[in-house]
C-alpha positions in Angstrom: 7.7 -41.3 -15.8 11.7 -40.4 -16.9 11.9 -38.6 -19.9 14.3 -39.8 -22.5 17.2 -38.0 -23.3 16.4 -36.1 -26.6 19.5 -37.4 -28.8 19.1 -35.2 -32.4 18.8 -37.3 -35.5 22.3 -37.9 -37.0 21.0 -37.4 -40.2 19.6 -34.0 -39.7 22.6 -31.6 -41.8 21.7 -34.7 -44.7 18.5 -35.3 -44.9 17.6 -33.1 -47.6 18.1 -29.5 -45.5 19.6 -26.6 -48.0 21.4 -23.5 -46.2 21.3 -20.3 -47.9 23.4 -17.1 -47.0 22.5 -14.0 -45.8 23.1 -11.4 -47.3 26.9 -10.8 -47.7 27.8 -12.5 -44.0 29.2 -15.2 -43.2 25.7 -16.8 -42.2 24.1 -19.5 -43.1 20.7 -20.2 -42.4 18.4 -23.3 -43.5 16.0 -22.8 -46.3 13.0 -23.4 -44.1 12.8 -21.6 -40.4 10.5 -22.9 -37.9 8.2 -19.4 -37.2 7.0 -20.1 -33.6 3.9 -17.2 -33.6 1.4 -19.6 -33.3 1.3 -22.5 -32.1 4.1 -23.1 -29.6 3.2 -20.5 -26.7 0.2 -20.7 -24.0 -2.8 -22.7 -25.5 -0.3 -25.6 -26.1 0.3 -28.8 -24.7 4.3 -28.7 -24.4 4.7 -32.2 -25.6 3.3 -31.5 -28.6 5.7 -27.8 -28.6 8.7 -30.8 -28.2 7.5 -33.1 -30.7 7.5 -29.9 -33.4 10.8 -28.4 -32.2 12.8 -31.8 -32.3 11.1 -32.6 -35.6 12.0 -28.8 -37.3 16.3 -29.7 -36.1 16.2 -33.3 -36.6 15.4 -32.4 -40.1 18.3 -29.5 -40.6 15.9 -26.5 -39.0 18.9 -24.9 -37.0 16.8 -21.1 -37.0 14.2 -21.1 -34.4 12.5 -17.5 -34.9 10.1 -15.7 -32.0 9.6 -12.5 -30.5 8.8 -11.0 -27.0 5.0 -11.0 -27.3 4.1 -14.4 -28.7 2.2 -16.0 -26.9 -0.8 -15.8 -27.8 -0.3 -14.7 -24.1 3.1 -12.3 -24.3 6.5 -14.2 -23.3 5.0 -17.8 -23.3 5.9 -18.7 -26.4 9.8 -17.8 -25.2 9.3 -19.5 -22.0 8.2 -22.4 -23.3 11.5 -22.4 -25.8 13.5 -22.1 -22.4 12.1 -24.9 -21.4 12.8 -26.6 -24.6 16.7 -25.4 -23.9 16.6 -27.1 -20.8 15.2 -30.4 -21.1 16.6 -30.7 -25.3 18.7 -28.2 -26.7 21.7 -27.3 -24.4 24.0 -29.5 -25.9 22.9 -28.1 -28.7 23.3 -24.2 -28.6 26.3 -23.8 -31.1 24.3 -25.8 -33.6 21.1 -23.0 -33.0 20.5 -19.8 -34.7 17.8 -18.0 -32.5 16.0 -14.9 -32.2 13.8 -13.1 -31.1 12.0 -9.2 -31.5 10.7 -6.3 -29.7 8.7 -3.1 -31.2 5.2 -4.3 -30.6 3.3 -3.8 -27.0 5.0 -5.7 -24.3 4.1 -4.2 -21.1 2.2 -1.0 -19.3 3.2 2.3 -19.4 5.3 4.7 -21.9 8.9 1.8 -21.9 7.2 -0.9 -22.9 6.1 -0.4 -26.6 8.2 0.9 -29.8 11.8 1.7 -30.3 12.8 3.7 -27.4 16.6 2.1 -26.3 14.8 1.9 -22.7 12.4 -0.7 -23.9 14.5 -3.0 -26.3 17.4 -3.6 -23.8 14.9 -4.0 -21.5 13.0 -6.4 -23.4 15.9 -8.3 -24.6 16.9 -9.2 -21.1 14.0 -10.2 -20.2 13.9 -12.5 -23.0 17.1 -13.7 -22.5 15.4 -14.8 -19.3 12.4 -16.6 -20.9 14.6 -18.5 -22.7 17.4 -19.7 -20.7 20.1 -17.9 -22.9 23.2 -15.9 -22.6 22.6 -14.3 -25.9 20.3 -14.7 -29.5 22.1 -14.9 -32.7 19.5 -12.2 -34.0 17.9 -9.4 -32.3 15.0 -7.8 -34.4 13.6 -4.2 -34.3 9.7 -5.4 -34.9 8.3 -2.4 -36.5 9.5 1.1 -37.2 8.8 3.4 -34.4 7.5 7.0 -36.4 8.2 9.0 -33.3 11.7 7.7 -32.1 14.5 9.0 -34.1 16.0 5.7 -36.4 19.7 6.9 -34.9 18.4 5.3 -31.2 17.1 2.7 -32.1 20.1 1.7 -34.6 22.0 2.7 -31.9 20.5 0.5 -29.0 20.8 -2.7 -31.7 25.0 -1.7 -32.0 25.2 -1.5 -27.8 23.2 -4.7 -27.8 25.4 -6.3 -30.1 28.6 -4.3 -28.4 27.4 -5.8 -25.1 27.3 -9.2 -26.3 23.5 -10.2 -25.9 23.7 -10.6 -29.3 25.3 -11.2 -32.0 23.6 -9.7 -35.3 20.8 -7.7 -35.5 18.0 -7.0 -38.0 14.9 -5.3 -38.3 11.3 -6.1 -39.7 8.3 -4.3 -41.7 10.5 -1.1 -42.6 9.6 0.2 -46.0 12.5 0.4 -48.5 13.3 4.4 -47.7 13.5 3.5 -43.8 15.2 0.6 -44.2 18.0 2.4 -46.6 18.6 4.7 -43.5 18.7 2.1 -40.8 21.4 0.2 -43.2 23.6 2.8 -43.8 22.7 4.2 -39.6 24.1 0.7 -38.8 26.8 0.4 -40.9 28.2 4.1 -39.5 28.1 2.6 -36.2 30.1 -0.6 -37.5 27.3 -2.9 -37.0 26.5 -4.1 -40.2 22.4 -5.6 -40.4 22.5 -9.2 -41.3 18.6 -9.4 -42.3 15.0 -7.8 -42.9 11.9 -9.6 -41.6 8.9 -9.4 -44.1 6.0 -10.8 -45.2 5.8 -12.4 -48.3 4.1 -15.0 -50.7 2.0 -15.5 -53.8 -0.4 -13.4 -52.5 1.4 -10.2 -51.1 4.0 -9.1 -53.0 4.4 -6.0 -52.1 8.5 -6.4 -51.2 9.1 -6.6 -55.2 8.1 -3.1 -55.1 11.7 -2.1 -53.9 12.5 -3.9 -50.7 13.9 -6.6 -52.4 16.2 -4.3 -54.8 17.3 -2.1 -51.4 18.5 -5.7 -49.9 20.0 -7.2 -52.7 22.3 -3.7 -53.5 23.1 -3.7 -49.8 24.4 -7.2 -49.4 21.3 -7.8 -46.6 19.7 -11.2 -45.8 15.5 -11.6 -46.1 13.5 -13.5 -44.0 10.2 -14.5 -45.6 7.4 -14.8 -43.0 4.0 -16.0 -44.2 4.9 -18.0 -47.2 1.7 -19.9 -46.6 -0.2 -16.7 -46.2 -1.6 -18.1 -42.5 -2.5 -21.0 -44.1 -4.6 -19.7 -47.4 -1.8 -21.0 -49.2 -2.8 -24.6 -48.1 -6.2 -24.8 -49.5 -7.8 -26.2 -46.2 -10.2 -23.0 -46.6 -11.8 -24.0 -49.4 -14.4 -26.1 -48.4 -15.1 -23.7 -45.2 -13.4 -23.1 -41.9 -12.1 -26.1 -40.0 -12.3 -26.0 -36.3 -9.1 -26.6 -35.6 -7.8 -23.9 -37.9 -6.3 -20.4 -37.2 -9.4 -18.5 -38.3 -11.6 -21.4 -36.7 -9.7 -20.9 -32.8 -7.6 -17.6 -33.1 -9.3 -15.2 -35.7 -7.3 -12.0 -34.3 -5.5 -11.6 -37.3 -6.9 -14.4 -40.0 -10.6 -13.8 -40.3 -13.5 -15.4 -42.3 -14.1 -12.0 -44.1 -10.5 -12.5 -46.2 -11.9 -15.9 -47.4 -13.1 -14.2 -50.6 -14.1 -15.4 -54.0 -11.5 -14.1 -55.7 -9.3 -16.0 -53.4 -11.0 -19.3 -54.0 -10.7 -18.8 -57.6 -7.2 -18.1 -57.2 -6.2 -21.1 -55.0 -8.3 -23.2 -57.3 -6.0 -22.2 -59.8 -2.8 -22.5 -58.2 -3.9 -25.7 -57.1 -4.2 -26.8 -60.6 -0.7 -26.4 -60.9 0.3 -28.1 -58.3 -1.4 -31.1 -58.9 0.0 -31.3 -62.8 3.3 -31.2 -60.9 2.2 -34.0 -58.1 2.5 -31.7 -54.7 0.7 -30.0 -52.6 -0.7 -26.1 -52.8 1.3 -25.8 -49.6 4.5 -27.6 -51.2 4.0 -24.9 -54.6 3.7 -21.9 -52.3 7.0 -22.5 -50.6 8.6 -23.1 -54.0 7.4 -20.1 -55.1 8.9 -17.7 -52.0 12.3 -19.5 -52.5 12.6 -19.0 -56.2 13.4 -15.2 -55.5 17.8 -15.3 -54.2 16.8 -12.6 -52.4 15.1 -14.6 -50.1 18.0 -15.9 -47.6 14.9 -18.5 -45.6 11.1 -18.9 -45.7 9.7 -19.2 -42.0 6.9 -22.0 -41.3 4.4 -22.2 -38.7 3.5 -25.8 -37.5 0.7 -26.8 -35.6 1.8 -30.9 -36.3 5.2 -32.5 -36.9 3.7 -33.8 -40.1 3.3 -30.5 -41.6 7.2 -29.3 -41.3 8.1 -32.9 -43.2 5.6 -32.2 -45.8 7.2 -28.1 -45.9 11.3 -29.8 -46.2 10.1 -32.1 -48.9 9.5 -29.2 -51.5 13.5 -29.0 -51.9 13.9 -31.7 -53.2 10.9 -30.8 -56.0 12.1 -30.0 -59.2 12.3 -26.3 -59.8 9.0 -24.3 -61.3 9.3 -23.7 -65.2 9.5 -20.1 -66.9 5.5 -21.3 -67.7 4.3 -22.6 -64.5 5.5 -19.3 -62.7 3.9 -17.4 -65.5 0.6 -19.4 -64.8 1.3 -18.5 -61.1 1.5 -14.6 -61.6 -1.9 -14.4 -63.3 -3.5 -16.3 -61.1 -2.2 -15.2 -57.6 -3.8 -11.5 -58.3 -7.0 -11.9 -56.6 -9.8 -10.2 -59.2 -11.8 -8.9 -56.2 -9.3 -7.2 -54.1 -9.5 -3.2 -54.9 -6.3 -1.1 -55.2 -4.1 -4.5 -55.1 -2.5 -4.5 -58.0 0.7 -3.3 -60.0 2.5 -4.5 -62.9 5.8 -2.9 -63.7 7.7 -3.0 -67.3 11.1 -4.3 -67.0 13.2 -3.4 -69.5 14.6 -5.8 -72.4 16.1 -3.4 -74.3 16.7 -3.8 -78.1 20.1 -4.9 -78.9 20.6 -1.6 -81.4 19.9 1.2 -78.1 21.6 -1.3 -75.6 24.5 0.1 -75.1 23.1 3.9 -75.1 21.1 3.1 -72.4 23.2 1.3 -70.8 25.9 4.5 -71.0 23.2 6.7 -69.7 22.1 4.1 -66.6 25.0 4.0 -65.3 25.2 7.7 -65.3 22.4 7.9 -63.5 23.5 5.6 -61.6 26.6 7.6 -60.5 24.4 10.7 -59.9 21.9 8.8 -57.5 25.0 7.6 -55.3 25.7 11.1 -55.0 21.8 12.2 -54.1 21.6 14.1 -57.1 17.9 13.8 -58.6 17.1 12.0 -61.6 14.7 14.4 -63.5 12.3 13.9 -66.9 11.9 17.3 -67.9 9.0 16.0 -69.8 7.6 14.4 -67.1 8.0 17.0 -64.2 9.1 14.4 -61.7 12.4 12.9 -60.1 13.0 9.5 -59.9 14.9 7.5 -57.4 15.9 5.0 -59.8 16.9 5.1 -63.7 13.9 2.9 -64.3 11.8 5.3 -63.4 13.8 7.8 -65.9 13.0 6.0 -68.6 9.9 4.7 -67.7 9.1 8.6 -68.4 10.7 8.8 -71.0 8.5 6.2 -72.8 5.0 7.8 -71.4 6.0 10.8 -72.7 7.5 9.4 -76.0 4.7 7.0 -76.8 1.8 9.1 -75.9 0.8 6.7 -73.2 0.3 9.7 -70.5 -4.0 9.2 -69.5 -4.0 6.1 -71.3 -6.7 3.8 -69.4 -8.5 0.4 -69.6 -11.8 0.6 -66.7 -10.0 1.7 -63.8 -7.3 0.9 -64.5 -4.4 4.1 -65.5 -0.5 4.3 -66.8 0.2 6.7 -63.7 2.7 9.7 -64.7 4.0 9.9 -60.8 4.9 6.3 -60.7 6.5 6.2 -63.7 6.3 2.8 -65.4 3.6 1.7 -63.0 0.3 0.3 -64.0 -1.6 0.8 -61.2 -5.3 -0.8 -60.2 -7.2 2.7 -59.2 -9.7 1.0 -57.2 -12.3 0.3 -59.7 -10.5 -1.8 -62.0 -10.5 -5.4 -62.1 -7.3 -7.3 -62.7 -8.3 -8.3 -66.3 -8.5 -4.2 -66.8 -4.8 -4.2 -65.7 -3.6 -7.0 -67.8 -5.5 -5.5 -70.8 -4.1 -2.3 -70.2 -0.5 -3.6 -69.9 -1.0 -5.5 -73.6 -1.8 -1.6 -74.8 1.6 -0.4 -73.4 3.6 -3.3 -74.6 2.0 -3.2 -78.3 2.5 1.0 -78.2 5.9 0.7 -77.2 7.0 -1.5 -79.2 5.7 0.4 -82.4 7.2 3.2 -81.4 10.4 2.3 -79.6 11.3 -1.4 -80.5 11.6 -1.8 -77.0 10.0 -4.6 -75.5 8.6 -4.6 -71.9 8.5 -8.0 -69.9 5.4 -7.7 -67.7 6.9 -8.4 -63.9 3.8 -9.1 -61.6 3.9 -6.5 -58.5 1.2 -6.5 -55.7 1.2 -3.7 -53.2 -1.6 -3.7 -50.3 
């Protein structure tokens, strides 16, 4: 049997698609990038790897996002996208953004792991290869390598950019200190990085706690992988585990153990909220990740066509209230999940001090671009940020240093922090950060807007 030509939809850049920038560059990527981890590598009837990738750029998906070791079995998910190149996309390269990673285990011995310039040329040509390409749009460092120094490994991403196999370059699951670095490492070499890989959703938030800040300062895109939170986000666990789920075929890194109470309570709630609003959990979760303009796309996983036109139709959902997303903070922190948990003040400041804290910000401000500490003497601590300053300022002012609610504890080293200690219980945390508003604002007239912040 002849196959058909694939001809695109003609529709696809109308058809409710939004594009987003990265960052400050010139790029533009769709709201919604089609994450092919699972799903799309060996395991998979190629048809049905065809049917999802025409449906994703018949319906504005221009980002296709992998990485040398998906698979499950390493490379196939990239061979399988060469094939797609072949039979579909040619004619359509300049309309693609693509990439792919290296970082994780690839192949035997000491060059085929990590951040070593050896192994991520090396691995980029042979994806290059895989996938029937001259070049990606993005190359991604996968992980930070602790042993390699971050100059090499900034400095294989400028040669490969230099040499043409591609043309930005961005790096994933760096903490906000290491990804400072590898930013300004890049930028030296005259490479700026377009964007950070990371994962976030409703239920892992830890990004909030700095990434986000580091990016936005910086001018550098976000990628949001697991918006869906492999699928927990959907609410198909909630009756059990279907067989044709990931935890039900693939449970290497989804298993049956995270399908806790406290996360059943928590998607029943969210749930709630969705259906007031007429959508899906799935459809709320997406919302959610997008609401944040840090966020430059959201990356989906697809396992049916269906599923990628139920993701797109969430644009064109009217955008969550002030309350709904209030509703959605509370109930996201899962009440069972120990040392999860942080709420940080954010600052509202009374119009009367305004402007004297303003002054004194923005010389901290000037200070910390010069490296110079920022130092409580009260508090016998340094802060990287003037948040953190005053944060200290107001434990020591208000008496609030020791004050706890069950395990949870205002902690003096994270200034401004409330942080779960393990044996507290997210109402504990909540209660506690009602003491620390009330206090404050006795004593200070400064009122603090509770911003939800979970770390794992």
């Amino acid at each position: 049997m002849i196959e058909p030509i694939y001809q695109p939809a003609a529709s696809r850049y109308e058809d409710g698609m939004t594009y987003r920038r990265a960052g400050r560059s010139g790029v533009l990527l769709p709201a919604f990038s089609l994450g092919m981890w699972h799903n799309f590598g060996s395991g998979q009837a190629f048809s049905n790897v065809q049917r999802m990738a025409h449906y994703a750029f018949d319906r504005g998906i221009t980002h296709f996002d992998l990485a040398n070791n998906y698979g499950p079995a390493y490379g196939t998910a990239e061979e399988n996208f060469g094939r797609l190149m072949e039979r579909s996309f040619r004619p359509y390269r300049d309309e693609m953004f693509i990439a792919t990673k290296a970082g994780y285990d690839m192949w035997p011995g000491p060059y085929g792991n990590w951040g070593s310039r050896k192994y991520l040329i090396a691995s980029l040509d042979q994806s290059l290869r895989r996938m029937n390409l001259d070049y990606v749009d993005i190359f991604y460092h996968h992980r930070p390598d602790p042993e390699t120094p971050i100059e090499e490994t900034m400095g294989a991403l400028d040669q490969i950019v230099r040499s043409g196999k591609a043309l930005y370059v961005g790096i994933s699951r760096y903490t906000p200190e290491q990804t400072e670095v590898a930013i300004r490492t890049l930028r030296e070499l005259g490479t700026p990085m377009l964007i950070h890989q990371e994962n976030y959703s409703m239920l892992n938030r830890k990004i909030e706690a700095g990434l986000t800040d580091v990016l936005t300062r910086e001018g550098v895109g976000l990628m949001a992988f697991g918006p869906l939170a492999g699928g927990r986000l959907t609410g198909k666990y909630q009756a059990g585990i279907p067989a044709d789920s990931r935890i039900g075929h693939d449970p290497r890194y989804l298993k049956a153990e995270m399908l806790t109470p406290g996360l059943h309570a928590a998607i029943d709630a969210l749930t709630k909220i969705a259906d007031a609003r007429g959508e899906t959990l799935s459809q709320l979760a997406l919302q959610w990740a997008l609401r944040d303009k840090a966020v430059t796309s959201a990356l989906i996983g697809a396992s049916r066509a269906e599923q990628i036109t139920e993701n797109v139709a969430a644009l064109s959902l009217p955008p969550l209230t002030g309350e709904e997303l209030a509703f959605s903070y509370r109930h996201s922190l899962l009440t069972d999940r120990p040392d999860a948990v942080v709420l940080r003040a954010v600052f509202a400041l009374e119009a009367g001090e305004s402007a004297a804290i303003r002054e004194k910000m923005d010389e901290l401000m000037a200070r910390r671009k010069t490296s110079q500490p920022l130092e409580y003497p009260s508090a016998g601590s340094t802060f990287k940020r003037p948040e953190g300053y005053f944060a200290a300022a107001l434990i020591d002012q208000c008496g609030l240093k020791g004050l706890t609610v069950g395990g949870a504890q205002v902690s003096e080293k994270h200034a401004g922090f409330v942080i779960n200690r393990g044996g507290a219980t997210c109402a504990d945390v909540l209660a506690l950060m009602a003491q620390v508003q009330q206090r404050v604002w006795e004593e200070k007239g400064v009122r603090l807007e509770p911003e939800v912040k979970v770390i794992h």
